[in-house]
C-alpha positions as CSV (number, residue, x, y, z in Angstrom):
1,X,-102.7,54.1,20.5
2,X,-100.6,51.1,20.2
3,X,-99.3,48.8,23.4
4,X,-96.2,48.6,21.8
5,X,-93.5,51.0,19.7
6,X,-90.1,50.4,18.4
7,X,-86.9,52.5,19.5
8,X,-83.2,52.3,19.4
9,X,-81.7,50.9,22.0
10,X,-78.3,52.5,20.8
11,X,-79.6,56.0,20.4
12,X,-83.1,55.6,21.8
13,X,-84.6,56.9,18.4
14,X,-88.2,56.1,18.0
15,X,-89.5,54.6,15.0
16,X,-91.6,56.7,12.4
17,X,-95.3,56.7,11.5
18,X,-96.1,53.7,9.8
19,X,-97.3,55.6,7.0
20,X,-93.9,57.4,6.8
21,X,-91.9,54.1,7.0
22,X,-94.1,50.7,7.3
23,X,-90.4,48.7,7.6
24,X,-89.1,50.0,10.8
25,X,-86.3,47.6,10.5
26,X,-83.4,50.0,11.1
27,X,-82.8,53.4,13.2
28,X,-83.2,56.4,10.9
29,X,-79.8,57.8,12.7
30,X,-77.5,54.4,11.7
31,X,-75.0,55.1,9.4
32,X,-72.3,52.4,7.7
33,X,-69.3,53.0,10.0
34,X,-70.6,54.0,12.9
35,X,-69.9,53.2,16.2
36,X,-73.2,53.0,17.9
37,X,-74.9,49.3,18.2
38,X,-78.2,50.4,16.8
39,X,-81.3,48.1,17.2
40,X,-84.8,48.7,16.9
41,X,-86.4,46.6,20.3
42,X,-90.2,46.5,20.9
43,X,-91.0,48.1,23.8
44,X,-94.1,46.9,25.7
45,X,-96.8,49.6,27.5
46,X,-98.2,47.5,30.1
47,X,-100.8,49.9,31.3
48,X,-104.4,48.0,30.8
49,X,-102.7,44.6,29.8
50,X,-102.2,41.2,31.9
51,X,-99.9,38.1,30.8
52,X,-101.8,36.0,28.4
53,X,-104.5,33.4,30.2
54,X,-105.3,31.8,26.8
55,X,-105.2,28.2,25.7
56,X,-104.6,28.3,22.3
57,X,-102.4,25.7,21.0
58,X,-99.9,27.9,18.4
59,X,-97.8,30.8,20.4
60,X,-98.5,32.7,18.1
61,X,-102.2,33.1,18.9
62,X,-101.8,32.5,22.6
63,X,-99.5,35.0,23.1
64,X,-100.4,37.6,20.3
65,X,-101.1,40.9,23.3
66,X,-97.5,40.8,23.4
67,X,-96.5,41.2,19.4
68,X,-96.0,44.5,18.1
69,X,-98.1,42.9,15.0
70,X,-100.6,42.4,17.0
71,X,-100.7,46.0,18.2
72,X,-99.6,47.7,15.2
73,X,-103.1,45.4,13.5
74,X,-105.5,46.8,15.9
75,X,-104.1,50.2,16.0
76,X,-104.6,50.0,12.0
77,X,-108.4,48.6,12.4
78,X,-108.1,44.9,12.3
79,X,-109.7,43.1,15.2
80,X,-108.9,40.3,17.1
81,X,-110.8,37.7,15.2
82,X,-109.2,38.8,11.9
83,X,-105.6,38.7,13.5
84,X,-106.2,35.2,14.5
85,X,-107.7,34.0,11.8
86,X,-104.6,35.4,10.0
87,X,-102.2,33.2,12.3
88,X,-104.3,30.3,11.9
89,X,-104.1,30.2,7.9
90,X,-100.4,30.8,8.5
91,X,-100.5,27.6,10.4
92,X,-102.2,25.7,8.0
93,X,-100.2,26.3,5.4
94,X,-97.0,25.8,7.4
95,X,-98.7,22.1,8.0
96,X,-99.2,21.8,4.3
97,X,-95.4,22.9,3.8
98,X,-93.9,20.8,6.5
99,X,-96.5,18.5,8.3
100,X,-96.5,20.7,11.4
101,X,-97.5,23.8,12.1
102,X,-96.3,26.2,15.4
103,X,-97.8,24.9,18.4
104,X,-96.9,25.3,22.6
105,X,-93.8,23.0,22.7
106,X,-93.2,20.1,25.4
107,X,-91.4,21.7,28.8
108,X,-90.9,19.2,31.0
109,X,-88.7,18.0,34.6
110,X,-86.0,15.1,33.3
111,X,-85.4,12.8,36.6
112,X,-82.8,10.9,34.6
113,X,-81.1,14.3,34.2
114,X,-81.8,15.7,37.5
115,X,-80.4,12.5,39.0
116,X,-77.1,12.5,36.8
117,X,-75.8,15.5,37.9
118,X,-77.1,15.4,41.4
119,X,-79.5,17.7,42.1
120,X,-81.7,17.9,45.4
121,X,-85.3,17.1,45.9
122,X,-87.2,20.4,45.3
123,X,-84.5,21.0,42.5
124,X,-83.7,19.9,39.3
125,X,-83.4,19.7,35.6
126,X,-86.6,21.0,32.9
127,X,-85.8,20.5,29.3
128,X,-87.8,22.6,26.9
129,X,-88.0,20.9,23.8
130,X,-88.0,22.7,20.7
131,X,-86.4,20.0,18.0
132,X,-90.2,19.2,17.2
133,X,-91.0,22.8,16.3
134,X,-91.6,23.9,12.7
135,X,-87.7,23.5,10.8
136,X,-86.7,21.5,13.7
137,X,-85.9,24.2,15.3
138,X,-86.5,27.5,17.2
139,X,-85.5,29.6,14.0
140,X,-88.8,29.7,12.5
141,X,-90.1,31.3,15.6
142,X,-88.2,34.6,15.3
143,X,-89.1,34.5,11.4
144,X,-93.3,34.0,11.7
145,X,-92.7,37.0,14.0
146,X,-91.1,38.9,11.2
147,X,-94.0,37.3,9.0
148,X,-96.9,38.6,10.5
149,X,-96.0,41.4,10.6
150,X,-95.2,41.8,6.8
151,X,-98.7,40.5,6.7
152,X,-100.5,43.2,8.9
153,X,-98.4,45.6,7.1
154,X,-100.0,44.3,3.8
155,X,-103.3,44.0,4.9
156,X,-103.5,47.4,6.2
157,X,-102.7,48.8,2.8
158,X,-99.1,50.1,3.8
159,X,-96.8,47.5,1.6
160,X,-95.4,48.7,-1.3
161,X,-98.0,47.0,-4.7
162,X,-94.9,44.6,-5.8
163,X,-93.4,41.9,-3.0
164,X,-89.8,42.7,-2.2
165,X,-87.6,39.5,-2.0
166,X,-86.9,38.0,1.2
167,X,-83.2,37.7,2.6
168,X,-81.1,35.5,5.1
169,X,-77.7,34.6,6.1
170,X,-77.1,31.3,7.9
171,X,-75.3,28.2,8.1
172,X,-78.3,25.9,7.7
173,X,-80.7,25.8,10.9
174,X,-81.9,29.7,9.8
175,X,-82.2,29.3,6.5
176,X,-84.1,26.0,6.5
177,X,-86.6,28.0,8.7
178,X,-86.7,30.6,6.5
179,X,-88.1,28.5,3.6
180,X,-90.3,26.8,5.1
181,X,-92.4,29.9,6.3
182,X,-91.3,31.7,3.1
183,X,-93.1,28.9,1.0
184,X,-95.9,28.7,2.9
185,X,-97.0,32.2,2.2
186,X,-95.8,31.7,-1.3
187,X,-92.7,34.6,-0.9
188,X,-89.6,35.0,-1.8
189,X,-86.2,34.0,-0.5
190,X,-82.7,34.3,-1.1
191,X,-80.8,32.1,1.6
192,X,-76.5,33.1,1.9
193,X,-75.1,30.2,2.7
194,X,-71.4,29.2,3.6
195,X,-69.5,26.9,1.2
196,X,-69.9,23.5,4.3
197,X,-73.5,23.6,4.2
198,X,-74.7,20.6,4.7
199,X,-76.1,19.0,1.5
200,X,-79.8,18.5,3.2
201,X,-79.6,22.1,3.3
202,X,-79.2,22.8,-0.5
203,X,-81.6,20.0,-1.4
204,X,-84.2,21.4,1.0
205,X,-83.7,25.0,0.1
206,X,-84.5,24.3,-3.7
207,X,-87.4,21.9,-2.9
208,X,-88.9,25.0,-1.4
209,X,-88.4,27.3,-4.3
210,X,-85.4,29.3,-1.8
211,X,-82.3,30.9,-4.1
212,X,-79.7,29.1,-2.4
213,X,-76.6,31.7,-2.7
214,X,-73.4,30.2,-1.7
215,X,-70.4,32.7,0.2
216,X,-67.0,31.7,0.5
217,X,-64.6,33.9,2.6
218,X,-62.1,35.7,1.2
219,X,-58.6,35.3,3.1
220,X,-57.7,38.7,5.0
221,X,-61.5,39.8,5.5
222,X,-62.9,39.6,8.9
223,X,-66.7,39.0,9.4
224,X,-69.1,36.2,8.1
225,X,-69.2,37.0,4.0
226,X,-72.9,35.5,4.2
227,X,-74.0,38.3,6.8
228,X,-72.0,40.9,4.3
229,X,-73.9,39.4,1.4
230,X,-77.2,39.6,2.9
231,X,-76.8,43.0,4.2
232,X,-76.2,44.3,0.5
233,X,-79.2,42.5,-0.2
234,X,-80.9,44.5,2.1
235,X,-79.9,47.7,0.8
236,X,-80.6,46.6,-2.9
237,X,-84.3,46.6,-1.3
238,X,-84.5,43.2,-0.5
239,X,-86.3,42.4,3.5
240,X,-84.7,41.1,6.3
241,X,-85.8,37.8,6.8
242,X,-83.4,37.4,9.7
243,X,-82.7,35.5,12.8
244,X,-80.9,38.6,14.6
245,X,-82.3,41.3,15.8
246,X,-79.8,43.6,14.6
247,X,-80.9,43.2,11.6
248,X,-84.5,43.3,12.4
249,X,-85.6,43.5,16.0
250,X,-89.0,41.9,15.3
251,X,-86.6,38.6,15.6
252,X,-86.7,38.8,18.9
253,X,-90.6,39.4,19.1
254,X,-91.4,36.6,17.7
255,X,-88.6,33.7,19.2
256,X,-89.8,35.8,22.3
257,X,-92.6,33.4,22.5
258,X,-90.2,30.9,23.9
259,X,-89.2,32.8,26.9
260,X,-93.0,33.4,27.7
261,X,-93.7,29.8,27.4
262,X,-90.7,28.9,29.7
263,X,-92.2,31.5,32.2
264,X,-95.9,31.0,31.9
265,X,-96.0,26.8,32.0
266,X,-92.8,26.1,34.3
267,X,-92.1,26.6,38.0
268,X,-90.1,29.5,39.3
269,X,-86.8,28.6,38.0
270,X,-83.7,29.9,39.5
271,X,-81.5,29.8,36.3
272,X,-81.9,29.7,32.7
273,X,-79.1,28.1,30.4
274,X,-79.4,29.3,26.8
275,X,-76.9,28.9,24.1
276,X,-75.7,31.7,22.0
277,X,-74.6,31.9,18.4
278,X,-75.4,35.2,17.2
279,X,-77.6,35.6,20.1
280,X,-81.4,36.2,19.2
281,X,-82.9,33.0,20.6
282,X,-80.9,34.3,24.8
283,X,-82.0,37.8,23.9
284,X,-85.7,36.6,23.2
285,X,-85.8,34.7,26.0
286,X,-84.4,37.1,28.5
287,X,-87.4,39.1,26.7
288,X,-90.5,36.7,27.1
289,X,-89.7,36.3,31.0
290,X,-89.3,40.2,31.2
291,X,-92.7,40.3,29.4
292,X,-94.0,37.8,32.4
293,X,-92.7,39.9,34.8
294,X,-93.9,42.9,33.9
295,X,-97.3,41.7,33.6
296,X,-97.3,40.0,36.6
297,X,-97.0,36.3,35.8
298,X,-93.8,35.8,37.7
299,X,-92.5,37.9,40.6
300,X,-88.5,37.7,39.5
301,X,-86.0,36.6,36.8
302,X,-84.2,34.1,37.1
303,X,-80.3,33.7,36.7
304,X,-79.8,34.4,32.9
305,X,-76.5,32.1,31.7
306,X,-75.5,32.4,27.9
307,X,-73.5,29.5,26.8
308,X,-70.6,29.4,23.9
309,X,-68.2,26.9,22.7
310,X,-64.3,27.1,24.4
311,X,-63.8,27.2,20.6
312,X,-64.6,30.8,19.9
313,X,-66.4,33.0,22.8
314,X,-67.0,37.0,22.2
315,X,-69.8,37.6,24.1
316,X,-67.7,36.5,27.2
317,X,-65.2,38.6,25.9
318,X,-67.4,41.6,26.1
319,X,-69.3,40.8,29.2
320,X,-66.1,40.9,30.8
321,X,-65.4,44.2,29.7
322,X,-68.4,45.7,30.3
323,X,-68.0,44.4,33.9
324,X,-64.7,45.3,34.1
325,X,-66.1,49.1,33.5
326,X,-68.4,48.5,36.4
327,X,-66.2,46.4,39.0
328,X,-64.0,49.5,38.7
329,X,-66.6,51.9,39.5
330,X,-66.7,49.8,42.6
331,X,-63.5,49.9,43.6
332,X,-64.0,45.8,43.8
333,X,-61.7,42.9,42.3
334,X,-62.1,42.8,38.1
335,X,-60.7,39.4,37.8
336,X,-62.6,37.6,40.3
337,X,-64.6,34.7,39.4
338,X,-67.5,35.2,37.1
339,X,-69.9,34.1,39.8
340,X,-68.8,36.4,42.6
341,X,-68.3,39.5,39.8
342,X,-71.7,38.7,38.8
343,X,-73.3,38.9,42.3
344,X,-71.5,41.8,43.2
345,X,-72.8,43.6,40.4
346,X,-76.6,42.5,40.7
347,X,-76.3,44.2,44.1
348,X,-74.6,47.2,42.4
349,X,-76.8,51.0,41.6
350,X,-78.7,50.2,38.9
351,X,-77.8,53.1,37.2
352,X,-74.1,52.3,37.3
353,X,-75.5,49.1,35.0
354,X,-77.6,51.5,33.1
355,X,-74.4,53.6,32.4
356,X,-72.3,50.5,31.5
357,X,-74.5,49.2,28.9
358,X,-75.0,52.5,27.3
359,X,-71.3,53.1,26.9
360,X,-70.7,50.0,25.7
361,X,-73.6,50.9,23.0
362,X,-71.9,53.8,22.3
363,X,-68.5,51.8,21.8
364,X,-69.8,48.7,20.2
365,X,-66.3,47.9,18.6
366,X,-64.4,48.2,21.9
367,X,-66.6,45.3,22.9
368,X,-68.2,43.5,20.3
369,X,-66.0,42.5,16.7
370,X,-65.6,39.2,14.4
371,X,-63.2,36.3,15.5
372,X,-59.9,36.4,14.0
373,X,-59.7,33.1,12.9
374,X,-62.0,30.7,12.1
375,X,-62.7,28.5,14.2
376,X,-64.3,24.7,14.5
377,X,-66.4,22.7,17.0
378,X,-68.8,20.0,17.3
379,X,-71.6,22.8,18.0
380,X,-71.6,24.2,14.7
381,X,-74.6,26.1,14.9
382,X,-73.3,28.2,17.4
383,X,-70.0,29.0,15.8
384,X,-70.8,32.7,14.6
385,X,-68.5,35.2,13.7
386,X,-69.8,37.2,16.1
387,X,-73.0,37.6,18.9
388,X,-74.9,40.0,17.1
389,X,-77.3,40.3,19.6
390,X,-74.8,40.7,22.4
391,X,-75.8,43.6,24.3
392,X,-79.2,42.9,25.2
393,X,-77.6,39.2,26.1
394,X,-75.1,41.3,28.3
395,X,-77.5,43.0,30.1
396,X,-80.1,40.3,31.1
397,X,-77.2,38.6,32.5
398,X,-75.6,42.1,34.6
399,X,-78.8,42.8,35.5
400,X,-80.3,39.2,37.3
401,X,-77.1,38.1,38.5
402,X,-75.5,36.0,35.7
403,X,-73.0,35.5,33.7
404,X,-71.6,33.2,30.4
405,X,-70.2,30.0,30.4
406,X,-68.0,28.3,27.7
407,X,-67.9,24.6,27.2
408,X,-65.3,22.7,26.2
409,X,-65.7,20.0,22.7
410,X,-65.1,16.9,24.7
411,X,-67.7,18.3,27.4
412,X,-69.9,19.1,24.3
413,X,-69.7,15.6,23.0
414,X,-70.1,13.4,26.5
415,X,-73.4,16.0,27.3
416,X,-74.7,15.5,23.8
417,X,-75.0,11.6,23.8
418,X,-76.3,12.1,27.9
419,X,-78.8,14.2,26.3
420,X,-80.0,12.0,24.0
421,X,-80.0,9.3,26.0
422,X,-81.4,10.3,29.3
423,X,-84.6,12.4,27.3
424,X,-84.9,10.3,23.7
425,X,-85.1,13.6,22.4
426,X,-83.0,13.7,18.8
427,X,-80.8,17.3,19.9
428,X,-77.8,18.3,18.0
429,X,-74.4,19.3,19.8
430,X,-75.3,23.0,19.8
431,X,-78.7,22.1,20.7
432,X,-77.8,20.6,24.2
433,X,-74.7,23.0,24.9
434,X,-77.1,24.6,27.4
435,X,-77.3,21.6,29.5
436,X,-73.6,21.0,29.0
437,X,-73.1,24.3,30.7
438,X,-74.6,23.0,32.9
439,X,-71.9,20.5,34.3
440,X,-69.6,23.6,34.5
441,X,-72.4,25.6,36.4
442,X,-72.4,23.0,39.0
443,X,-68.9,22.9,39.4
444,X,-68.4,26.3,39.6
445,X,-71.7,27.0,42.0
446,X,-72.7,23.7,44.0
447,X,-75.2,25.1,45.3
448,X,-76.9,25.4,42.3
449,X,-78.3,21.7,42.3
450,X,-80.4,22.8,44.9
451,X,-82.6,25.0,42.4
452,X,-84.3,24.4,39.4
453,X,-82.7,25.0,36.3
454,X,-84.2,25.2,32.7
455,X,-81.6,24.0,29.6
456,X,-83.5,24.6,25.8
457,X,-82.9,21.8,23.5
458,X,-83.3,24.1,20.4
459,X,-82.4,22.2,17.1
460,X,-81.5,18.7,15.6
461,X,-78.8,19.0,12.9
462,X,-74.8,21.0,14.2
């Protein structure tokens, strides 16, 4: 029996027998029009398994007991040796692709950083690195997760004869990623990409063989026309090759890696800053250091923040909500500030959280829906139409305490050149909106700079 299974977190639906349905990418029970935020999550039996001790250099083999590829490989009959050998020609040709293939990247405490904004000794500031990473970015980590698991799925005899086409829908970052590990196992891709991609982006997605597909908006329709695009895609027959896990939960498996690297190589840290665009790289995160905890690597969370640009900023607009739903419960204060509504509901019945979340599931468009107008900032890559992955986001916040923070642009812009300067590490506006949360963090909770605090710099181009 496998360690791990897929199920709904919307309707708690379990995923079929593989030989009934190999691509568990969406709950049987979703239908167009529904309310219900369905989302297929791996869910990890920790009976009989401890947290990784392994050195191996890629994530992908350190970490493989936590991948439902993993799992899903030896409950089909592969071993261990073949699964890692698997992840190791993936690497190769990744290398050949792009010079690089996925390896443990740098985590490390910035006294420059730490100094600027004043923490204590004890406390402090570690930047996880992730501009050096395969794409120059953390994309490609959610998409080799997706990968080896088409691969398992082939190997085992359950693809269909013929390779469907691979899809995605981003505004460059994603869909750079997606070509790269695409074209290194020789698949696929059509990439849906908005009319401002950046030139790079074209050029780059033809040099890999990628069908570059360009979506403009259409004036009155809300929503991003590249997700729309990519979802007909999809049902045409085409695979999600996507970077959120509404679309295909194995997303989060495989950017999950980050979150068990922040956990297994850093101190106990007392927060964890994450920016959010659609929201798969917070949720994966929040889901490595669950993993850790689980299996005993760490003994708590810490603090969850999700970060967003002043410009446009649903998932605070639906955390709010969702605490509004419990702070009434309470009988306690619903417009308080974020940190005391936060603490109040950490200490709250975790059922009443449970509750929460599952109505808001229930009654995704009440809390979760496209911005109005479209926006601009200096963090592009962050600028989503919506956080797809906003409820899991939501609830590793509710349920360790913390809460989102917005940013303004001219905050953005002064903690993007601080960045840069204090680390020499070549991070993009969106990239380093963690750590400009940051300043606002402080301000908001001195005590804070007594801690240590984790910031990802997660990509080098918006």
């Amino acid at each position: 029996m496998a360690a791990t299974s897929l199920h709904c977190s919307g309707c708690g639906t379990l995923a079929p027998p593989l030989r009934e349905q190999p691509y568990p990418f969406r709950c049987g029970r979703a239908t167009d029009g529904d309310c219900i935020d369905h989302v297929m999550e791996r869910v990890l039996d920790g009976r009989g398994l401890s947290f990784p001790a392994g050195g191996e250099a890629s994530p992908f083999a350190r970490y493989r007991a936590l991948f439902h590829a993993y799992h899903t490989a030896l409950a089909g009959g592969l071993g261990d040796a073949e699964y890692l050998a698997l992840v190791d020609r993936l690497d190769v040709r990744l290398a050949s692709t792009c010079g690089r293939g996925f390896r443990v990247t740098p985590l490390a405490y910035s006294e420059a950083l730490s100094r600027e904004l004043g923490f204590a000794p004890g406390g402090g500031v570690w930047v996880k690195d992730e501009t050096g990473g395969v794409g120059d970015s953390h994309k490609a980590r959610h998409l080799m997760g997706i990968l080896l698991y088409l691969e398992v799925i082939e190997r085992l005899g359950l693809a269909p004869p013929r390779r469907a086409s691979l899809a995605i829908a981003s505004c460059g970052n994603a869909a750079l990623a997606a070509a790269v590990v695409a074209h290194a196992q020789g698949r696929a891709l059509r990439a849906y990409i908005p009319p401002d991609a950046d030139s790079h982006v074209l050029a780059r997605l033809a040099e890999l063989g990628a069908e570059g597909i360009v979506c403009p908006r259409t004036p009155g329709l809300a929503g991003d026309p590249c997700v729309s695009a990519f979802r007909r895609a999809v049902a045409q027959g085409a695979l999600p090759f996507a970077c959120q896990g509404t679309e295909i939960g194995l997303a989060i498996d495989g950017g999950a890696t980050l979150g068990a690297e922040l956990a297994d190589e850093g101190p106990p840290f007392d927060r964890v800053l994450v920016q959010v665009g659609g929201g798969a790289l917070a949720a994966a995160i929040m889901q490595g250091f669950a993993d850790a905890l689980a299996l005993g690597r760490i003994s708590a969370l810490p603090r969850f923040h999700a970060v967003q640009s002043g410009a446009v900023s649903p998932l605070q607009r639906a955390w709010e909500r969702v605490t509004a739903r419990i702070l009434e419960r309470l009988g306690d204060d619903t417009a308080a500030p974020f940190a005391v509504r936060a603490s109040r509901i950490r200490a709250a019945d975790p059922a009443l959280i449970a509750e929460a979340l599952h109505h808001a599931a229930a009654h995704r468009a009440d809390f979760m829906w496209p911005w109005e107008g479209e926006p601009r900032s200096l963090a592009r890559a962050i600028i989503d139409d919506e956080t797809y992955d906003w409820l899991a986001v939501v609830r590793g916040m509710l349920v360790t305490g913390g809460y989102p923070i917005t940013v303004s642009e001219p905050t953005l812009a002064r903690t993007n050149a601080l960045a840069r300067d204090a680390t020499g590490i070549t991070v993009g506006p969106s990239g380093s909106a963690g750590l400009a949360a940051l300043f606002e963090l402080l301000a908001a909770e001195p005590a804070v700079a007594a801690g240590r605090v984790a910031v990802i710099f997660s990509g080098v181009r918006g």
